[in-house]
C-alpha positions as CSV (number, residue, x, y, z in Angstrom):
1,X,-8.3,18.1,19.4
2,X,-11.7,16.0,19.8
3,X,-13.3,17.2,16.6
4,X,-9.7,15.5,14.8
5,X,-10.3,12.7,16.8
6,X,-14.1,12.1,15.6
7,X,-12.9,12.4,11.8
8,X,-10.5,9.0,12.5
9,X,-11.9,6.4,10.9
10,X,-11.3,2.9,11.4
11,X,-13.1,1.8,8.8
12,X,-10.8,0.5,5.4
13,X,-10.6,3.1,2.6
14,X,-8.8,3.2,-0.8
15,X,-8.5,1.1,-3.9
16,X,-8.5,-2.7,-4.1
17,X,-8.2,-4.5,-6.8
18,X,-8.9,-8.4,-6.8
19,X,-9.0,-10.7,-9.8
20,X,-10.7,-13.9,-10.5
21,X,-11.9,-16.1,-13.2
22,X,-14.6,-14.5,-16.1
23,X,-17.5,-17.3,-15.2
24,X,-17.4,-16.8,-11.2
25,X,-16.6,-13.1,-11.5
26,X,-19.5,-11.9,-14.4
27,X,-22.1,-14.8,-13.3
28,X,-22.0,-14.3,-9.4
29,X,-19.3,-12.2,-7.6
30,X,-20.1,-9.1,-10.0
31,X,-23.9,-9.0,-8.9
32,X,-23.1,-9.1,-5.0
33,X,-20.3,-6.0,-5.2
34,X,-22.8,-3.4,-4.9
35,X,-24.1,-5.2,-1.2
36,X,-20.2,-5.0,-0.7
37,X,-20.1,-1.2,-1.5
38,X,-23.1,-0.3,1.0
39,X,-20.9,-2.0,3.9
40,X,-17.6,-0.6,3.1
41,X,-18.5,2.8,0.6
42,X,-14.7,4.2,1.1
43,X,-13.7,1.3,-0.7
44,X,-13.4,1.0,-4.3
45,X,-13.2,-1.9,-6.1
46,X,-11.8,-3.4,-9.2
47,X,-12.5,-6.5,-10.5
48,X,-10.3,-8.0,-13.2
49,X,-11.5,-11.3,-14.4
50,X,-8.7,-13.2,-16.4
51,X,-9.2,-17.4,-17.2
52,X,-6.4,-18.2,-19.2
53,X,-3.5,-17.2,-17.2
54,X,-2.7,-16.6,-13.4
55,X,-2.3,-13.4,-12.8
56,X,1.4,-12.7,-11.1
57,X,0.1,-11.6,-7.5
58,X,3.6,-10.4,-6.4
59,X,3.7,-8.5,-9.5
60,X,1.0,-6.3,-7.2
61,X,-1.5,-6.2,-10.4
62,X,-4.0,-6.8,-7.8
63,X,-4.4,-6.9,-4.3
64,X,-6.3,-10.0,-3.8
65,X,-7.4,-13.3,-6.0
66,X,-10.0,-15.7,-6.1
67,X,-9.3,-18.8,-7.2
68,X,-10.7,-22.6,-7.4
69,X,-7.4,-23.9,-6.5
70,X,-4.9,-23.8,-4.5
71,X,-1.8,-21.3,-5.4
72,X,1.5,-22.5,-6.1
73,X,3.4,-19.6,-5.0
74,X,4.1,-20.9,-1.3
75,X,4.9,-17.4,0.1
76,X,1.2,-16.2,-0.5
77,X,-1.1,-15.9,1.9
78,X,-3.5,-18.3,1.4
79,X,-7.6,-18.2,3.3
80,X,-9.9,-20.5,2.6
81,X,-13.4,-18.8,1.7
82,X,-16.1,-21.5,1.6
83,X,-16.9,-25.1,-0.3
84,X,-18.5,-23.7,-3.5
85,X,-20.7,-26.1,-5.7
86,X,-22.6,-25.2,-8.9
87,X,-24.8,-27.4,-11.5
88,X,-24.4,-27.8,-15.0
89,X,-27.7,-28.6,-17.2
């Protein structure tokens, strides 16, 4: 009845795994997960960071994938995020 009802969530749960490159992943994404985590806490995240090869996304080895260029796999489904600039000293 109404007490099923009110343990419905409609917030996301489960595993996701996303995958980017070493540098963006260790040097900024990995830092900002845990503000991720305190908005979503059923979710749990993996992070695979991999720079010499793309990682086969239709292979399902991870959910999701940052990248710094566009994916030539045509059937993907492809968001843009933001511009992203950094400086080299």
């Amino acid at each position: 009845g109404l007490a099923c009802l009110n343990e419905m969530k409609d917030e996301p749960a489960g595993p996701l795994t996303l995958t980017t490159t070493t540098g963006f992943g260790s040097a900024w994404l990995s830092s900002r997960l845990h503000k991720f985590h305190d908005l979503h806490p059923e979710i749990e995240v993996t992070l695979l960071l991999i720079d010499n090869e793309e990682l086969d996304l239709r292979q399902r080895h991870a959910d999701c994938a940052i990248r710094f260029q566009h994916p030539e796999e045509p059937r993907l489904v492809r968001r843009f995020i933001d511009d992203f600039s950094y400086h080299i000293y």
